[in-house]
C-alpha positions in Angstrom: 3.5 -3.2 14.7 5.1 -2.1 11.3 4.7 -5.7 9.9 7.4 -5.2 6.2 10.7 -5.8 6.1 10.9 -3.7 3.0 8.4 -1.7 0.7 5.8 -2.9 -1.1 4.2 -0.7 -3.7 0.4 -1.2 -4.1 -1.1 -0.7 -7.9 -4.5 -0.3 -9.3 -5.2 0.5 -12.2 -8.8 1.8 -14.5 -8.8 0.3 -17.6 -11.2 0.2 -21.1 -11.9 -3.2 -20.4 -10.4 -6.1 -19.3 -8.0 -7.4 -22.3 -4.9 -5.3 -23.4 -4.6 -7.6 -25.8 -7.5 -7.3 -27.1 -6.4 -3.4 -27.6 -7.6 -2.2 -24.1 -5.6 0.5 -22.4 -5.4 2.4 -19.2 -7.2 5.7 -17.8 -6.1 5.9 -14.7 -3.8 4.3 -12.4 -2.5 4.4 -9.0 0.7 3.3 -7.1 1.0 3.6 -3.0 4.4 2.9 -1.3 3.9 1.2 1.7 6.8 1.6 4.1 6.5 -0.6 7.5 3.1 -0.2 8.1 1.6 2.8 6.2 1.4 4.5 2.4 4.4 6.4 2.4 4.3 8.2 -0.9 2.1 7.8 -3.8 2.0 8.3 -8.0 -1.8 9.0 -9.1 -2.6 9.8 -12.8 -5.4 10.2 -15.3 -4.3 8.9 -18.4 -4.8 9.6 -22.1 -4.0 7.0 -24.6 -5.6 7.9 -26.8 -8.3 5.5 -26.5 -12.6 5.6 -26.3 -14.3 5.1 -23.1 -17.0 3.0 -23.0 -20.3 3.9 -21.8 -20.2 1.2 -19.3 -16.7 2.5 -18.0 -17.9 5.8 -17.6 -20.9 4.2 -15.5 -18.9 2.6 -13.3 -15.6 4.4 -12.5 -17.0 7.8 -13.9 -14.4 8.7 -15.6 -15.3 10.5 -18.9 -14.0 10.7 -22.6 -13.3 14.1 -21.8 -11.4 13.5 -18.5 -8.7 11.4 -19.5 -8.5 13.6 -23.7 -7.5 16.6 -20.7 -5.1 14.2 -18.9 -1.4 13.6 -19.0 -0.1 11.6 -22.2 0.6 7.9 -21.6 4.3 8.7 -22.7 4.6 10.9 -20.0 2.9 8.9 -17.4 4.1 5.5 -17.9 7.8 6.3 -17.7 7.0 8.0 -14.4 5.5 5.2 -13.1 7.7 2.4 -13.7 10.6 5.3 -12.0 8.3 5.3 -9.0 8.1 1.4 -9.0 11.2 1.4 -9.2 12.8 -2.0 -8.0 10.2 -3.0 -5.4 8.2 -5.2 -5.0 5.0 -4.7 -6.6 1.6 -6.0 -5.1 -2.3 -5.6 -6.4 -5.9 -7.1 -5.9 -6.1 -9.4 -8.7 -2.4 -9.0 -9.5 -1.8 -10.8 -12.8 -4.5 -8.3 -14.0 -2.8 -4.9 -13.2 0.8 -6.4 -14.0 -0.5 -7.5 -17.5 -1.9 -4.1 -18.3 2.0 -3.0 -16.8 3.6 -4.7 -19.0 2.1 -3.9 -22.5 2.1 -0.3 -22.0 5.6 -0.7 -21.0 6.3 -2.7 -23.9 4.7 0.0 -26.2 7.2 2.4 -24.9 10.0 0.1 -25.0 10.5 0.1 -21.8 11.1 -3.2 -19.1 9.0 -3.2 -15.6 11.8 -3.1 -12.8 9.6 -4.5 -10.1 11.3 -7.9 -8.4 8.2 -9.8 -7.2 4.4 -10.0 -7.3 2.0 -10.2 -4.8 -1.7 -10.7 -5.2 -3.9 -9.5 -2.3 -6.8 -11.3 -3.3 -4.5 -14.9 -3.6 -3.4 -14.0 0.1 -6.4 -13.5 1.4 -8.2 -16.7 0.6 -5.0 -18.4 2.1 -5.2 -16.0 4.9 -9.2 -15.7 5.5 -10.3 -18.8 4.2 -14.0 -19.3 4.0 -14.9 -15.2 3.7 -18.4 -14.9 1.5 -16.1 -13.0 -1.1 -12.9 -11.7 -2.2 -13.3 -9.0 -4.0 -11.9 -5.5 -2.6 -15.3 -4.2 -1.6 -16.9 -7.5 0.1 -13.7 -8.0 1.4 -12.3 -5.0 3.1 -16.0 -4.4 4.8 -15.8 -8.1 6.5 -12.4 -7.0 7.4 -13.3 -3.5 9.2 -11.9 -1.3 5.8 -13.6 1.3 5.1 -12.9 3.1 1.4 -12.4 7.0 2.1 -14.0 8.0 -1.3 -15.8 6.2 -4.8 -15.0 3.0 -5.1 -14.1 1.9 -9.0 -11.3 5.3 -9.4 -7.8 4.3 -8.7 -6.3 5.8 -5.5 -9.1 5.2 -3.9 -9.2 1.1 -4.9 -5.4 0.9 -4.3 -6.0 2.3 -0.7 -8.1 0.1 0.4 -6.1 -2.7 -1.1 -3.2 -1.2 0.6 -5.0 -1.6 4.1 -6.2 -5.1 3.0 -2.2 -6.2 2.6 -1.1 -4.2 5.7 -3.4 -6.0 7.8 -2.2 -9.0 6.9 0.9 -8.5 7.5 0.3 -8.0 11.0 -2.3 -11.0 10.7 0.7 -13.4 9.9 3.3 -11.5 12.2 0.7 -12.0 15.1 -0.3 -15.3 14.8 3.1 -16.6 13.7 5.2 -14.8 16.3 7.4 -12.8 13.4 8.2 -9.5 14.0 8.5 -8.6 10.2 7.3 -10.1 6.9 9.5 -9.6 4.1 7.9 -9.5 0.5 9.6 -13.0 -0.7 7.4 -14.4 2.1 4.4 -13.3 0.6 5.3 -14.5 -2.7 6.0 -17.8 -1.5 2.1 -17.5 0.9 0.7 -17.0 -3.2 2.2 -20.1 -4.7 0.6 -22.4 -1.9 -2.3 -24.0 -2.1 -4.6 -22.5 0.9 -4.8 -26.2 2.8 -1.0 -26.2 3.3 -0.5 -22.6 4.5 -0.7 -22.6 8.4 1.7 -25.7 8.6 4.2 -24.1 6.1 3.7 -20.6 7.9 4.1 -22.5 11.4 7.7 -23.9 10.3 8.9 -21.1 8.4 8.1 -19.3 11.4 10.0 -21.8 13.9 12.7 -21.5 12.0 12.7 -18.0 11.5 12.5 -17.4 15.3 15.5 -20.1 15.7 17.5 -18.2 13.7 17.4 -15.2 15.2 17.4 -16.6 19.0 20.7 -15.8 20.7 
């Protein structure tokens, strides 16, 4: 089952550290376009901001001073980006955390995100999953069968596995609610709830849904 209504564009991105506004930028970022069921096209960049890379950054994503001084310029990549974005709907693991580092090396640019809607993976799956050990992308995607396809910690490779994450469930919440597509806004609206009150919203969004479309 191809379980969107319309595309969803999964982003991840490496960082400095965890603040932009505490001057942190990006190294390296990642944006899959998930059509139906499946990454249809994707934007993947090194970065060079000019910035320092930590030790610890280096230890964990091992990307090197050296690696992102070589890459494209942030001028060059950024704009790109936000063209590839375009106006879909834009989706990550911890959301609020890639969208924040979107928006102030947008800003820096003068340039405005274009994206129309945010959906956090990790939000939907403790409202989907409840009562999983963890959330986070690695814990969660082995309980869920995921396997990553190369180093965790480097961009593609994080956003693929979070695109897999969203994907399944989407067919999770088309299977078990009898809808045979789930439309971005619906996700959106799955965030904002608080996880007790999902299945009976789902349930009578679903029946109504259905009603609609019956004949």
């Amino acid at each position: 089952m191809s379980p969107f209504e319309r595309p969803i564009v999964m982003l991840d991105f490496e960082t400095t550290g965890l603040s932009p506004a505490m001057g942190d930028r990006i190294t390296e970022v990642a944006a899959l376009r998930i059509v139906g069921g499946q990454v249809t096209e994707r934007y993947v960049s090194l970065v060079n901001c000019g910035a320092r890379i930590p030790g610890f950054i280096t230890q964990l994503t091992g990307i090197t001073q050296e690696m992102v001084d070589s890459a494209p310029s942030v001028r060059k990549v950024v704009p790109e980006l936000l063209d590839f974005i375009g106006s879909d709907t834009l989706s990550a693991h911890n959301a609020s955390f890639d969208e924040k580092f979107l928006a102030a090396e947008s800003e820096r640019l003068g340039r405005a995100c274009g994206h129309v809607g945010l959906v956090c993976s990790l939000k939907l799956s403790r409202r989907m999953f409840p009562g999983m050990p963890s959330y986070k992308l690695g814990t969660l995607s082995r309980q869920l069968g995921i396997a990553f396809r190369s180093a965790a910690h480097r961009a593609e490779a994080d956003a693929e596995v979070a695109a897999e994450v969203l994907i399944h469930i989407g067919r999770h919440i088309g299977a078990s609610y009898g809808l045979q597509l789930v439309g971005p806004e619906l996700l959106v609206s799955i965030n904002k709830l608080a996880a007790a009150k999902v299945p009976t919203w789902l349930g009578k969004y679903a029946s109504e849904k259905n009603a609609a479309l019956s004949p």
